[in-house]
Every structure is written in C-alpha cells, then in structure tokens.
Legacy VTK file of the C-alpha trace (Angstrom):
# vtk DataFile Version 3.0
C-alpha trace
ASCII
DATASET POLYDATA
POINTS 266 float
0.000 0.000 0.000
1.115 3.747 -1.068
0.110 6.787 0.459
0.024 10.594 -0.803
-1.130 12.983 0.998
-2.264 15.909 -1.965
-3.291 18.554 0.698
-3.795 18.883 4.368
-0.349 18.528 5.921
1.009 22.115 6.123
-2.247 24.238 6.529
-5.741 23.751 8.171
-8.229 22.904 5.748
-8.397 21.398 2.031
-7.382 17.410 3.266
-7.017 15.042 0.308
-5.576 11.582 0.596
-4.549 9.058 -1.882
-4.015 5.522 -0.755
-3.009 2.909 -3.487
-2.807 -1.129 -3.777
-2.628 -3.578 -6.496
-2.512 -1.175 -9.216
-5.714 0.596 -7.822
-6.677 3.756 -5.712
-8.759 5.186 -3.288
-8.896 9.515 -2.447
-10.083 10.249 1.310
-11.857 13.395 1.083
-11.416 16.048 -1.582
-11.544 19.458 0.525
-11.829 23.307 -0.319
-8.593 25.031 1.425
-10.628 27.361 4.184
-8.708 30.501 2.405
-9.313 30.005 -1.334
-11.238 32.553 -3.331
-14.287 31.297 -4.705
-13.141 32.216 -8.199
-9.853 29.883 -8.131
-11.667 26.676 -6.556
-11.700 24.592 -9.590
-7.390 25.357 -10.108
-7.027 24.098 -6.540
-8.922 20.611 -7.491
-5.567 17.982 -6.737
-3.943 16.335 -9.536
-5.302 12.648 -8.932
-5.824 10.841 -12.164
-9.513 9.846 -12.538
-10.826 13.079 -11.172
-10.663 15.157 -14.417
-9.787 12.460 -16.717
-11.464 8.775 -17.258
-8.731 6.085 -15.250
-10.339 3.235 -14.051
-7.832 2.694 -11.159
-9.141 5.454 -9.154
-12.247 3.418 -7.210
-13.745 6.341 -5.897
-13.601 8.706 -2.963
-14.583 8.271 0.764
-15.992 11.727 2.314
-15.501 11.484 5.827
-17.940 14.062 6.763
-19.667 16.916 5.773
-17.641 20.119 6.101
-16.026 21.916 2.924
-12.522 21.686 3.660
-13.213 17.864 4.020
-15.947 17.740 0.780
-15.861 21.369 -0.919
-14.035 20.291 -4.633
-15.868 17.011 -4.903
-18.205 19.327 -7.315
-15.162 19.561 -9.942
-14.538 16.151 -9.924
-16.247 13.462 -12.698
-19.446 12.657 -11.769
-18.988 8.948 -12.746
-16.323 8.884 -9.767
-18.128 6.695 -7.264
-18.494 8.639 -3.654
-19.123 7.205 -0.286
-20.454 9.405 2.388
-22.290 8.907 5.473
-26.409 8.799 4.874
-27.089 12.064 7.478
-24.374 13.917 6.254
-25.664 13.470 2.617
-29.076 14.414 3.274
-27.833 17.358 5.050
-25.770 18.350 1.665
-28.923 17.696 -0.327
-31.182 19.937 1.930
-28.654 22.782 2.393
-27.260 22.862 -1.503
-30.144 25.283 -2.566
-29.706 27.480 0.063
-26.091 28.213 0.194
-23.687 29.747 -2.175
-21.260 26.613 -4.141
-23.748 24.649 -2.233
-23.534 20.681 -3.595
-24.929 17.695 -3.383
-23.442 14.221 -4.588
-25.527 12.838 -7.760
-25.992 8.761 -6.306
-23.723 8.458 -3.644
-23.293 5.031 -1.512
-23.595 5.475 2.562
-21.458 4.642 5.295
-22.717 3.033 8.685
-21.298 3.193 11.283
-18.179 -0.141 11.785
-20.094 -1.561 8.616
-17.122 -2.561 6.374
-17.194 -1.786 2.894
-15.328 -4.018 -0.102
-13.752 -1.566 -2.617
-11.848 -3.728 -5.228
-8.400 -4.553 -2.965
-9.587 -2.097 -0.273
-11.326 -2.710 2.897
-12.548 0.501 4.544
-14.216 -0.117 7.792
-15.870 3.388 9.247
-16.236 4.463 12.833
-18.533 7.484 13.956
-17.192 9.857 16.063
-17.979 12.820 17.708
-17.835 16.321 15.426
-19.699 19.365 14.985
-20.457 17.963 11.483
-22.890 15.739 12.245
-22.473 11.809 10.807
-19.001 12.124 10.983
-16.477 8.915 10.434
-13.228 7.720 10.980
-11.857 5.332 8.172
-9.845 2.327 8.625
-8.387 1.306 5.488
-6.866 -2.058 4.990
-4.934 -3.349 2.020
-2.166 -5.963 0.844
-1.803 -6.667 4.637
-1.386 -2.917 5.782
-3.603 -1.065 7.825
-4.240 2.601 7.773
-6.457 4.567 10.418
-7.565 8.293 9.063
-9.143 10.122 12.101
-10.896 12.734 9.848
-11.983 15.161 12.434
-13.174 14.239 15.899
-13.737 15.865 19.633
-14.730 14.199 22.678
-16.323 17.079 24.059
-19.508 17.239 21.578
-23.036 15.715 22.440
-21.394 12.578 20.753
-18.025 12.057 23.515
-19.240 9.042 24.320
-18.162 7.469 20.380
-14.808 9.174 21.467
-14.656 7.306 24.610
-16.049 4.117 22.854
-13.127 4.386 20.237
-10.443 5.004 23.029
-12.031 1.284 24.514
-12.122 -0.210 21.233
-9.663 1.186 18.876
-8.993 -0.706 15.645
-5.458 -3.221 15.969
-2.965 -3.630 14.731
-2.530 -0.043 12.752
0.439 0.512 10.882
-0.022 4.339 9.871
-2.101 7.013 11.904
-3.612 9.814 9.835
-4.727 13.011 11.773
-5.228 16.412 11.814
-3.998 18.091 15.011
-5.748 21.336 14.128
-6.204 22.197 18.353
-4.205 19.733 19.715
-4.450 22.140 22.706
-5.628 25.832 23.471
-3.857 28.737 25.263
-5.472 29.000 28.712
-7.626 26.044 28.828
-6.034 24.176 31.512
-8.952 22.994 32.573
-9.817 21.169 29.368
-12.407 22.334 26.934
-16.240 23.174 27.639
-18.451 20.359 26.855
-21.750 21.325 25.051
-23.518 20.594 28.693
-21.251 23.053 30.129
-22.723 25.274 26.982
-25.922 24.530 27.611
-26.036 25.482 31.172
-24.254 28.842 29.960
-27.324 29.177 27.551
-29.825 28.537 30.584
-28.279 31.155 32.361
-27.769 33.991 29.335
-31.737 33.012 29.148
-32.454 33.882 32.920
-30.780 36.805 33.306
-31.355 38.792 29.755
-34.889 40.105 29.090
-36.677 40.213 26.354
-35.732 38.496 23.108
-31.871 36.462 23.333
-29.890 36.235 19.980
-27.989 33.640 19.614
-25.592 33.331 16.197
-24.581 29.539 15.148
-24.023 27.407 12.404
-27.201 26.033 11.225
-25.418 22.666 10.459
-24.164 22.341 13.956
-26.753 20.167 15.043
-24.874 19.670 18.558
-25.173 23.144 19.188
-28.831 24.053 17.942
-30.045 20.916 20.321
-27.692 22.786 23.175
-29.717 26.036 22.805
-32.954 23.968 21.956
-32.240 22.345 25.499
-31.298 25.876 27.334
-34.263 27.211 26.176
-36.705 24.252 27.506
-34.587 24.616 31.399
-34.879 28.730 31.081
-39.025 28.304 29.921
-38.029 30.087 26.864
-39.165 30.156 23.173
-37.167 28.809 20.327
-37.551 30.413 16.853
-35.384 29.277 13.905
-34.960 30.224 10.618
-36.412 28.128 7.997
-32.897 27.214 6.475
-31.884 25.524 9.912
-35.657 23.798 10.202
-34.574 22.325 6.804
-31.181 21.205 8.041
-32.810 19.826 11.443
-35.321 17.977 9.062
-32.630 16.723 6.939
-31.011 14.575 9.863
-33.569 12.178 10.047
-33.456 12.303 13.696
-37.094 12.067 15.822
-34.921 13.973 18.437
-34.247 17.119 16.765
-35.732 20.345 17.701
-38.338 19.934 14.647
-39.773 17.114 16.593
-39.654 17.655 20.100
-42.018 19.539 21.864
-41.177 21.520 24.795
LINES 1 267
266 0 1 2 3 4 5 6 7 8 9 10 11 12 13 14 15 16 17 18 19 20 21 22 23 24 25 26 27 28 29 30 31 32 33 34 35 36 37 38 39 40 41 42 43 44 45 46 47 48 49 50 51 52 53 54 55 56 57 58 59 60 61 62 63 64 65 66 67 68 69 70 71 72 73 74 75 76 77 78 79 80 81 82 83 84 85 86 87 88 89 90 91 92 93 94 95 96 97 98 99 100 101 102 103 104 105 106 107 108 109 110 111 112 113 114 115 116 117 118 119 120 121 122 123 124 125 126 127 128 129 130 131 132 133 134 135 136 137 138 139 140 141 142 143 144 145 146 147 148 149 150 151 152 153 154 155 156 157 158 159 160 161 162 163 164 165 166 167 168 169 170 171 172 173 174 175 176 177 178 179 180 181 182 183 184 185 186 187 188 189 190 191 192 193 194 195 196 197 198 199 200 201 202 203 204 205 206 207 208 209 210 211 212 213 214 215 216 217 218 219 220 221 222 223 224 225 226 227 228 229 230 231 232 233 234 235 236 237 238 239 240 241 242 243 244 245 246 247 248 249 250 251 252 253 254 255 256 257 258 259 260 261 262 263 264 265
C-alpha cells in the first residue's frame, strides 16, 4: 500500500488523501482550502488521475464528513467517480445545496454506517462514527495488501457525541500501521482545565436566558446540530421560546433524527 497525501499537511483545511494497492486507488476526502477565493476553486482541485480524466484505477472517494474543507471540490470532480459518504451527512448536503452559495450535493452516492465494512476492489474501509460538529461524521480504517491505515478525519470528545470518542479510546482498531490526523487544536492557550463540553454550553445558555430580558440572539451554524439541540435544550430549562430560521428547520429535518428540535415539543 502507497500513500500521498495531496493537501492537508502544512495548513488547516483542504485534506485530500490518496491511498493505493494492487494497481488501484482510493482519495479520502477532496476538501476546499478554508482561504481560497471562490473564483480559483476549480485550479485548486488535486492532480489525482480519474478526477478530471477517465482512469479506471481510481475506485472512488470516501468523504468522511460533511464540512467543505473535508468535501468542498468534490463538485469539480467526474461525476462517474463513485463517492461514499455517510447517509445524514448526505441528506444534510442535499437539503442545504439550494440554500447556500457553491452549495452541492453528490448525484448517487453510496452510505457509510457506522463499523459496517465496505469491499472496494483490494480495499477494505471499515468506518467508525465519532464525535464532530459535522454531524455523521467517520473515521476510516483502510486495509490493504496486509497494511492497515487509520484516518481520524476530524473528531472531539467534548460534543453531544463524547461518548463514540470514549467508545473508540475502549475499542480502537489493531494492529494499525499508519495514523492519519489532523492536530488542528491539539491544545488551546489558557484552557487548563480542558475544553467546555456542550452541557457546560448549555447550562451557559440557561443562564444567558435567565438573566437577559426580552428576546436572546444567539448566532450559530445552522449545520451544527450539537449546538442548535444545546440552545434547543437551554431554552426548555430557562421556559423560553425557540424560533429558527427556515434554512436551519430544513437542516434539522434533513437529519432524520425524531430527536431534533423539529420534533420535540417543549
């Protein structure tokens, strides 16, 4: 098994992975650098046979989650290119495309589940769900001509989700012979005491709510579906209302969830 890494290992943002065996390939992720200009997105596309030009070695591409500098050139890539991706994340992509500028949606992708391997010609990729303010997010284990590659994608363990972080720290994959991750905030000036956990949040929220009258603001990422439950949940403790936008109703709808703020009742 070869590796090349095409982007992702001096700057935050824009990962794109190439792993080879037995004359074929598979790309993990195809991401938008966070500071490229909109008008030079298609130049910054990586030069991976298949994705411009018919090769039949390149299988496809594995999307571990749902956040453009993980998915955001996959739109300049050949639409024949087979792309895996989980089934939440997808939906979300679907629901959010018309609403958002470069917004995309893959064609007929195929879903990942959660430690459900998946046969790919000589590749076995096996993915995990872990915790990540994009929601359906996955690790990938990779296996190949007796070599086995782990490639975190992004992950916290202080989301709604820890508990997959703690699961994975239990039951980690064996055996691993490469380790691929990010260490975007491997650790934060002045946090000594470790990182807020969306409860912590939440109880923040509850208290914002108490002691602020009239109407409370509060500015997120409508695809942050840890953090719209978090306020969702502040506002049930501090007996307030929650409005949201229609865009963000469509994204909560788009999760498939019965427990997202479009479905609960306060």
């Amino acid at each position: 098994m070869r590796l090349r890494i095409h982007r992702g290992a001096k700057e935050i943002g824009g990962t794109c992975i190439e792993v080879e065996a037995a004359g074929k390939r598979l790309v993990l992720d195809v991401g938008l650098p966070l500071d490229a200009p909109d008008e030079e997105q298609e130049t910054l596309l990586p030069e991976v046979p298949g994705f411009r030009e018919p090769d039949s070695s390149l299988l496809g591409v594995m999307i571990s989650h749902a956040h453009q500098d993980h998915y955001g050139l996959a739109a300049h890539i050949r639409p024949e290119v087979p792309v895996w991706i989980g089934e939440a994340g997808h939906n979300i992509l679907k629901a959010a495309s018309v609403w958002v500028p470069n917004g995309h949606a893959f064609s007929d992708p195929q879903f990942l589940a959660d430690r459900t391997p998946v046969e790919i010609g000589p590749f076995r990729v096996t993915p995990y769900l872990v915790d990540h303010s994009a929601f359906d997010a996955y690790a990938l284990l990779v296996e190949a001509e007796g070599k086995r590659v782990f490639y975190s994608g992004d992950f916290r363990a202080h989301g709604r989700k820890g508990a997959l972080f703690e699961r994975l720290l239990c039951s980690p994959p064996p055996d691993i012979d490469v380790l691929l991750m990010e260490g975007t905030t491997l650790g934060r000036t002045g946090t000594a005491e470790g990182f807020e956990t969306e409860s912590d949040l939440e109880e923040r929220f509850v208290e914002a709510c108490r002691r602020t009258e009239g109407m409370h603001f509060v500015w997120t990422s409508s695809q942050n579906i840890d953090r719209i439950v978090t306020i969702f949940r502040a506002a049930k403790k501090s007996g307030r209302l929650l409005l949201i936008d229609l865009y963000t109703a469509v994204v909560l709808e788009a999760t498939g969830r019965d427990t997202s703020p479009t479905h609960l009742r306060c």
